[in-house]
C-alpha positions as CSV (number, residue, x, y, z in Angstrom):
1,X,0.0,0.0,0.0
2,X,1.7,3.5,-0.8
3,X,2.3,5.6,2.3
4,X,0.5,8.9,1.8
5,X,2.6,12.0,1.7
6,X,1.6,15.2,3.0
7,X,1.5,17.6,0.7
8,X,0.7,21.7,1.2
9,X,-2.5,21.7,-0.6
10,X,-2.9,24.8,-3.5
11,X,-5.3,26.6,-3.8
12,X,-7.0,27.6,-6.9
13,X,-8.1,30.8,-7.3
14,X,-11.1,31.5,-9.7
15,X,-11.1,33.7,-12.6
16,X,-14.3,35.2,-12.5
17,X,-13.6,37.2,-16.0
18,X,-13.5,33.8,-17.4
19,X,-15.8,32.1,-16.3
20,X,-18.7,35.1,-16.7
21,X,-17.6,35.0,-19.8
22,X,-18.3,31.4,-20.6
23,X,-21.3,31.1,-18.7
24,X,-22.8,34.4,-20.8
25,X,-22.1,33.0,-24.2
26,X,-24.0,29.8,-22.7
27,X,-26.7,31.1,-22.3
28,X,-26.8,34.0,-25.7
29,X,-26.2,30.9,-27.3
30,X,-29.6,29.2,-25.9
31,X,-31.3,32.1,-26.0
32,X,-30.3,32.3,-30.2
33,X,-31.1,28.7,-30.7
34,X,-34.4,28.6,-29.0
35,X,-35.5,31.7,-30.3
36,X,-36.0,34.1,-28.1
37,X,-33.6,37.0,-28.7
38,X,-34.2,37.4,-33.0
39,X,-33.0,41.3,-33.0
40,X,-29.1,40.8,-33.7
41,X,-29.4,44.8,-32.1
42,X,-30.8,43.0,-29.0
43,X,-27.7,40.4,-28.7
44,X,-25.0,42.6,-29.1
45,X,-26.1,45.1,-26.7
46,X,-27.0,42.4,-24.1
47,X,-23.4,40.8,-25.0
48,X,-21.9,43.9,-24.1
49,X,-23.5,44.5,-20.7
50,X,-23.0,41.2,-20.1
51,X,-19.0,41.3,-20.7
52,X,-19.1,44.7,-18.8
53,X,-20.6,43.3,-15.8
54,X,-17.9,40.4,-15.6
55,X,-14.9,43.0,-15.7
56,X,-16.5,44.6,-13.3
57,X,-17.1,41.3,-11.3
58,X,-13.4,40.3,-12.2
59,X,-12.1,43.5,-11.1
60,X,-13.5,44.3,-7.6
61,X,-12.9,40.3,-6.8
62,X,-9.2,41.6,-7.6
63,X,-9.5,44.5,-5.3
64,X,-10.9,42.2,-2.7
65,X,-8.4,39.7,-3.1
66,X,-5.6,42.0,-2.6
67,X,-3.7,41.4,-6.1
């Protein structure tokens, strides 16, 4: 049986900019193949709050972090 080691664990910090991001083309892209958001107007503007809002998530979890 191998002996287990101790190891300091790491800790991964999230990248909220990233994964924002993701999770709002996820859903556009729902939202385009069921239907619902037809006006290509509609998607860009709601693509660009959407991207806005994640900076601005990414960047005061930053600030809070301390780095």
């Amino acid at each position: 049986m191998p002996r287990e080691v101790e190891r300091p664990r790491r800790v991964h910090r999230t990248d909220w900019m990233a994964l924002l991001s993701g999770l709002l083309f996820i859903v556009l892209g729902i939202l385009v193949v069921t239907r619902t958001i037809g006006d290509p107007l509609v998607l860009v503007g709601v693509l660009v709050l959407g991207l806005a809002g994640a900076g601005l998530v990414a960047i005061v979890a930053r600030v809070v972090r301390g780095k």
